[in-house]
C-alpha positions as CSV (number, residue, x, y, z in Angstrom):
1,X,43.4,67.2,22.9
2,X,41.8,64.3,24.4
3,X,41.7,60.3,24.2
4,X,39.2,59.5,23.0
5,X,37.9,55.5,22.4
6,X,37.2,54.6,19.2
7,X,33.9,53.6,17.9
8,X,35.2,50.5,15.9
9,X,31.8,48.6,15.3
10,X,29.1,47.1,16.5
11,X,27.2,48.3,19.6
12,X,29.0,51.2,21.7
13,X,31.1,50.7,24.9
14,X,33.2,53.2,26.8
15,X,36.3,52.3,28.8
16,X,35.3,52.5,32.3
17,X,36.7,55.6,34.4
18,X,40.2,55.0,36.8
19,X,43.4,53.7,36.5
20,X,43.8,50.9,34.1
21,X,47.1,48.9,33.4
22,X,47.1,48.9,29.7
23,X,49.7,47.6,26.8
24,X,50.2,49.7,23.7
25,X,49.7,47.5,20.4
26,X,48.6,49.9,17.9
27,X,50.2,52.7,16.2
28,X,48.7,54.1,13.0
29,X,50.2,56.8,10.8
30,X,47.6,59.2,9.8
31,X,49.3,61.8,7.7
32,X,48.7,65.2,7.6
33,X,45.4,66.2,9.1
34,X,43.6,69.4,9.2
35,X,42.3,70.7,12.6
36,X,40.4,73.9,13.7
37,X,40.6,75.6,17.2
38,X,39.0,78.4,18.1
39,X,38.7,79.7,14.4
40,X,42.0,79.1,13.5
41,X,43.1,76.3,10.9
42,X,46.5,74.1,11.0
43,X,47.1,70.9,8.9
44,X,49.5,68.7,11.2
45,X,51.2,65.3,10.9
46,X,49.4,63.0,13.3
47,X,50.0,59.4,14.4
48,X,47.6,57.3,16.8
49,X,48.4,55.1,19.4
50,X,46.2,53.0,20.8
51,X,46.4,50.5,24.2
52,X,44.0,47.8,25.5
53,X,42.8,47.7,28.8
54,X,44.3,44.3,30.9
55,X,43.5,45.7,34.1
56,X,40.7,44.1,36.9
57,X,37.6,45.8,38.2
58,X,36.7,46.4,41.8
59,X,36.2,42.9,42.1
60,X,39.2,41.9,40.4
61,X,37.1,40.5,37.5
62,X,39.3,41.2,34.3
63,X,37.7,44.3,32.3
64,X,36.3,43.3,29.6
65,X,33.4,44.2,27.0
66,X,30.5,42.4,27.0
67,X,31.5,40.6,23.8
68,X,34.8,39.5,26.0
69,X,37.3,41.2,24.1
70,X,38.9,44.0,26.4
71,X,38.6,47.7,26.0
72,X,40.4,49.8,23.9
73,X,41.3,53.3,24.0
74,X,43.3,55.6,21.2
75,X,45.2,58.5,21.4
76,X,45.9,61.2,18.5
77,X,49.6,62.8,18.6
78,X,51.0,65.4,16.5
79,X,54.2,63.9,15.0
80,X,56.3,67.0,17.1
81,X,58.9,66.5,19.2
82,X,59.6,69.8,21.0
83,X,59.4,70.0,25.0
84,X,56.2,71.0,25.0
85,X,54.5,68.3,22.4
86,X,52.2,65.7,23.7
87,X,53.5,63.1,22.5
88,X,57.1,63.7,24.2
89,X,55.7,65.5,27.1
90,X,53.2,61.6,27.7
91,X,55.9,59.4,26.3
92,X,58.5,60.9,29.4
93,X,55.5,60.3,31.8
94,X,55.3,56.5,30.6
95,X,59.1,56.0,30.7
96,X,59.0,58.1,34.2
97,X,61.9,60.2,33.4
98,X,62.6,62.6,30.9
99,X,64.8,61.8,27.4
100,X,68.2,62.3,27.5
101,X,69.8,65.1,25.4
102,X,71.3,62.1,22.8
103,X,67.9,60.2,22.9
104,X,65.8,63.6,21.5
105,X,68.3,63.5,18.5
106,X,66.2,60.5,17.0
107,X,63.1,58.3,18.1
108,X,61.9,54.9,17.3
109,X,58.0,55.2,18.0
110,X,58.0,51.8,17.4
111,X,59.9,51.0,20.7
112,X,56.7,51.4,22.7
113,X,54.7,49.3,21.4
114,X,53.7,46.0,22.8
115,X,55.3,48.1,26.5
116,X,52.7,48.1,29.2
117,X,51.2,51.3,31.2
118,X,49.1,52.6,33.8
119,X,46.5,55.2,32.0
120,X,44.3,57.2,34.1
121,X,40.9,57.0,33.0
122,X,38.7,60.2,33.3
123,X,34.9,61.1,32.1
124,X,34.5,63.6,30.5
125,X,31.5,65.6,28.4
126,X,31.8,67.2,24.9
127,X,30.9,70.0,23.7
128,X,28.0,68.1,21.7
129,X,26.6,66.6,25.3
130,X,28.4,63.2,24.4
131,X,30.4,61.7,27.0
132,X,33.9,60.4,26.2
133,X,36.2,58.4,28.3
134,X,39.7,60.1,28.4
135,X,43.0,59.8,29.7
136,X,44.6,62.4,32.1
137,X,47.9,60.8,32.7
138,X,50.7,57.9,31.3
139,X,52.6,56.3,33.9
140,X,55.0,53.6,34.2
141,X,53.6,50.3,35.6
142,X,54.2,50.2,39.7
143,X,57.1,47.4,40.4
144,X,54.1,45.5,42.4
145,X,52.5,44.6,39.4
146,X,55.3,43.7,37.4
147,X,56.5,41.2,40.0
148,X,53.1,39.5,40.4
149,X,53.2,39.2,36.4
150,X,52.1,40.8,33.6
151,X,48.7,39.7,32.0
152,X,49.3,38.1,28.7
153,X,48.5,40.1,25.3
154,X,45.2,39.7,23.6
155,X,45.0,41.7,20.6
156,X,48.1,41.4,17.9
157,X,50.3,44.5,17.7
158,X,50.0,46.3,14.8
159,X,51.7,49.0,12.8
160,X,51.0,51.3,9.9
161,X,53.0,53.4,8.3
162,X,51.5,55.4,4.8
163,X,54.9,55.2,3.2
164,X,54.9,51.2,3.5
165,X,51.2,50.4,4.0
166,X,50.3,47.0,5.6
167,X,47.0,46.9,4.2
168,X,46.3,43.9,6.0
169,X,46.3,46.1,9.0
170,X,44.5,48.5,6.9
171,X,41.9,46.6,6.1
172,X,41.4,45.8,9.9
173,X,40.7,49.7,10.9
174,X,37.3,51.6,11.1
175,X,35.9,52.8,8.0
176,X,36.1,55.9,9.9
177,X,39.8,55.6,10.5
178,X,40.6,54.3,7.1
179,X,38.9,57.5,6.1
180,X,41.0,59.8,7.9
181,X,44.3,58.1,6.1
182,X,42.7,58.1,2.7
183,X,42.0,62.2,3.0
184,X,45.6,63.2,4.0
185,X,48.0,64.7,1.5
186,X,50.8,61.3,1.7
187,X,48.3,58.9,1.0
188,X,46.8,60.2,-1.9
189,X,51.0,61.1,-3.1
190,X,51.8,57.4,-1.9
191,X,52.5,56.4,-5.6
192,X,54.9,58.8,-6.2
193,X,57.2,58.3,-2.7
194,X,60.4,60.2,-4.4
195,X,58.0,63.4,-3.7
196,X,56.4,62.5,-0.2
197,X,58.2,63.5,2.7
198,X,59.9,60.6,5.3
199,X,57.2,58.7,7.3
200,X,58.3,58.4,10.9
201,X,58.7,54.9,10.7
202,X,61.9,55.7,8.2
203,X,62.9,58.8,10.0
204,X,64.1,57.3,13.2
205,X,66.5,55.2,14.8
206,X,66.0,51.3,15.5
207,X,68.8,51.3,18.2
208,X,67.4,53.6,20.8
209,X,65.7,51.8,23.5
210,X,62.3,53.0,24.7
């Protein structure tokens, strides 16, 4: 599974390839979403986090799009927490070491947002001939770059959860996004919630530190 930038209006523009500080400020719940590999059909809970790009070109020029807001780039994570999910396997890479065995017990997903990374940006071609930017690694921002200051935030952090929608924030998403949430199974159950099973926003544990 790749990450993938989002198309989220007006005229196209992919993150540019190498490694990019970046600060997490979005994470969307997306229900349960149906996905086919190689002939073979699974319906899985997914979230999506997304990060915007702080980091300098070659130059040293602040990356930006040519409407001056920076790039942005989202990641789609089955809501699995086993040692061989994604999203534990990339959030252990961020943290740089792995969780310890009273930290797997419960999660706050919440915990990374607004925290900063390095993401490896990577090229990469589709099966369609379309070429997407992608990540190939998480990692923890060097101490370098922490003492010469983080860059301040530009776009808001936002959460969404379907169990207790912020339709503020939904309202801010893609059509194409918005979409996706609409389709899945909890949404369309949202307004009966004794019969919906626990978001992941409810499921974990505030205290536990990213």
């Amino acid at each position: 599974m790749s990450f993938i930038v989002e198309n989220t209006g007006g005229d196209f523009e992919r993150c540019p390839p190498g490694m990019h500080l970046a600060r997490c400020y979005r994470i969307i719940d997306l229900g349960t979403q149906k996905k086919e590999y190689k002939g073979q059909v699974k319906f899985l809970r997914q979230v999506m986090i997304g990060w915007e790009i702080l980091g300098t070109d070659d130059n040293g020029q602040p990356l930006r799009m040519k409407d001056g807001r920076p790039f942005a780039i989202f990641r789609n994570y089955t809501l699995a927490w086993n040692d061989k999910a994604n999203l534990r396997i990339h959030l252990q890479s961020w943290r740089g070491k792995p969780f310890s065995q009273e930290e797997l017990r419960r999660f706050d997903l919440k915990n990374v947002l607004g925290a900063f990374c390095m993401l490896n940006v990577i090229e990469r071609e589709g099966q369609n001939g379309t070429v997407h930017s992608n990540i190939s690694g998480v990692t923890p921002v060097p101490g370098m770059i922490k003492q010469a200051g983080l860059p301040p935030p530009v776009n808001a952090n936002q959460i969404f959860t379907i169990a207790n929608p912020d339709m503020e924030v939904f309202e801010s998403l893609s059509d194409n996004l918005k979409g996706k949430i609409q389709g899945s199974p909890e949404w369309q159950k949202r307004s009966t919630p004794a019969k919906e099973k626990a978001d992941f926003d409810d499921s974990m544990d505030d205290s536990i530190p990213f």
